[in-house]
Residue, then its C-alpha position, 0 to 999 in steps of 0.5 A: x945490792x941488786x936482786x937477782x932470783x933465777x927460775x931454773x930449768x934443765x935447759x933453759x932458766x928465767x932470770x930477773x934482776x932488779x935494783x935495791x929499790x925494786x926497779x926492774x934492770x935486766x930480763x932474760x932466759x939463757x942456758x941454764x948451763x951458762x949461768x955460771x958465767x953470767x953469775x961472774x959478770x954480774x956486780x954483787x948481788x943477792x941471787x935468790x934460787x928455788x930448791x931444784x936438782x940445779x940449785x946447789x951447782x948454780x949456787x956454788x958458782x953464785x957463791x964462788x963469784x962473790x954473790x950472796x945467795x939465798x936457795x928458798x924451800x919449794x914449800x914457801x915460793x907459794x907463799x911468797x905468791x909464787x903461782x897465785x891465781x893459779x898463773x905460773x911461767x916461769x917470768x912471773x915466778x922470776x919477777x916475784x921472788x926478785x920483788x919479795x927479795x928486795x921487801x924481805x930477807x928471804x930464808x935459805x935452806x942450809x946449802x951443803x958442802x961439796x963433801x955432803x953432795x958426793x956422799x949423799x949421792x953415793x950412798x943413793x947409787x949404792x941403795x939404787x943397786x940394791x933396790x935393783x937386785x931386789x926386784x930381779x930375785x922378787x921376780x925369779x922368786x915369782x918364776x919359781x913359784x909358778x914353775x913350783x920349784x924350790x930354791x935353797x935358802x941363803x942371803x941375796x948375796x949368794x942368789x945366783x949360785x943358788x939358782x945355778x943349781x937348778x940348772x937347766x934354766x931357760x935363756x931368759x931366766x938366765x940373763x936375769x941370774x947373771x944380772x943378779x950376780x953382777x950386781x951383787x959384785x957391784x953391791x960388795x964394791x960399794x960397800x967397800x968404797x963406803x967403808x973406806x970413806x968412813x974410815x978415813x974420816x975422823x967423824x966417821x971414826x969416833x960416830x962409829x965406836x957407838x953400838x949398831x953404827x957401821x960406815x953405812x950410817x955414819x955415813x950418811x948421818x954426816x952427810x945429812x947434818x954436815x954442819x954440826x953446829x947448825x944444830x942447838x941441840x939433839x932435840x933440834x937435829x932428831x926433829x930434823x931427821x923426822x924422828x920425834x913425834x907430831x901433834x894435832x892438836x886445837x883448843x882443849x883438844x891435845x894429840x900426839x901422833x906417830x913420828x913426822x917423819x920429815x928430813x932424810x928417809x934414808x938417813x932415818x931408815x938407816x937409823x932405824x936399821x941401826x936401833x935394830x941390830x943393836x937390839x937383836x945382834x950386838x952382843x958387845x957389853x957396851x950395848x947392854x946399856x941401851x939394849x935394858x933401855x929399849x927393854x923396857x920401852x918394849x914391855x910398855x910400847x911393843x918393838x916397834x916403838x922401842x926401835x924407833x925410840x932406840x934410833x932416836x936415841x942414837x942420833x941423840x949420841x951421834x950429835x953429842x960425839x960430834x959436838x963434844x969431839x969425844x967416843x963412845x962410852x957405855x952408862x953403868x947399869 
């Protein structure tokens, strides 16, 4: 089987292929948009990419030609010698990952289902619209302030109506309020796009009947794990979301730290908000469990820790339901 690693670019990609015993056969830099067809012109090979925003597209077309494909994490190119002697361009990038491909089975990040790309992106487009809303009435909140006037309280939802009321506004002021409105209609659209998404998913469905979990995090759990049984245990997956905690620790010396907080901020936050609600909202007697539970952290540890051992909690219950195909049902006290 030849080796065939590829240093992508958004215009213009290095390409290296090289025979089983590490012979150089073919070297090129071509448009990064017609690797595709240089994949399928290509005999079976195992084509090695760097993590990249092009990555997964080049590797679903790899994989679609029958290659076989290995996307290495951009925290071990360096490692494989990628860039030593601080001499990096992208030829010897291309022929060293060919050459190490060829010594070694190289390790592959888990590549994700189309499925898991559209709502990954989906969800990041919605938080872009909400973190875009923010900064605006931050804005006109700081124009309040110095003009010192005061604006009725109320949610962001309903910002805009609330300054309309404080009209006369000066032109510039009011492209900013309409703005703000516009994005709010865009905000409530996408909700309930995310929420017909969930509820037409049987995964989504059964993670959903877990107290604190809407569309939004069930969501974006399934996006982010998409392969349940790539996990071994809840352990793993919770580790994998950045939700237990790290260690420093050398000799006789032994320290615990704060979560590591590696994997999916988004997924990890949305978690977190979840444990949240959970514990200061959900007033359904199936959450009174959980709720005792994070209690009593909270008498020994404050809030805080309570609701991040709360979310990680919940991921715990969220990987079970979908590995044993099962809904929620709440301990006895």
């Amino acid at each position: 089987m030849n080796h065939c690693a590829i240093d992508l670019g958004g215009r213009k990609s290095q390409v290296c292929l090289r025979a089983p015993d590490g012979g150089l056969l073919h070297e090129s830099r071509c448009d990064t948009l017609s690797l595709p067809d240089f994949l399928s012109a290509l005999p079976h090979s195992r084509v090695v990419l760097e993590t990249s925003a092009e990555a997964f597209h080049i590797a679903d077309a790899a994989r679609k030609s029958g290659h076989e494909v290995r996307v290495v994490p951009a925290t071990l190119v360096r490692q494989l010698g990628v860039g030593a002697r601080r001499t990096k361009t992208d030829k010897r990038d291309a022929r060293v990952l060919s050459e190490v491909s060829c010594r070694i089975n190289l390790p592959s990040v888990h590549l994700p289902s189309l499925r898991s790309r559209e709502w990954k992106a989906l969800c990041g487009m919605h938080d872009t619209l909400v973190r875009s809303r923010t900064r605006l009435i931050n804005n006109l909140r700081g124009w309040l302030r110095g003009q010192a006037r005061r604006l009725a309280r109320g949610s962001p939802e309903t910002f805009s109506q609330r300054m309309l009321t404080l009209r006369p506004l000066p032109e510039y002021v009011e492209v900013q309020v309409s703005l703000i409105g516009s994005l709010t209609e865009q905000i409530r659209f996408s909700e309930r796009r995310l929420a017909r998404l969930a509820a037409a998913d049987v995964v989504c469905k059964r993670l959903m009947t877990t107290p604190g979990v809407g569309p939004s995090t069930a969501l974006r759990f399934v996006a982010a794990v998409d392969n349940v049984t790539r996990f071994e245990s809840a352990h793993k997956l919770q580790a994998y979301l950045g939700l237990t905690p790290g260690e420093m620790s050398s000799a006789e010396r032994q320290a615990r730290t704060g979560i590591t907080k590696a994997g999916s901020s988004s997924v990890r936050w949305t978690l977190v908000q979840a444990a949240w609600s959970l514990r200061t909202h959900c007033r359904a007697p199936r959450a009174r469990p959980l709720q005792l539970w994070a209690m009593e952290i909270e008498k020994r540890r404050g809030k805080q820790i309570a609701t991040v051992a709360l979310a990680r909690k919940l991921a715990g219950i969220l990987y079970a339901l979908w590995r044993d195909g099962t809904t929620y049902a709440a301990p006895p006290l």
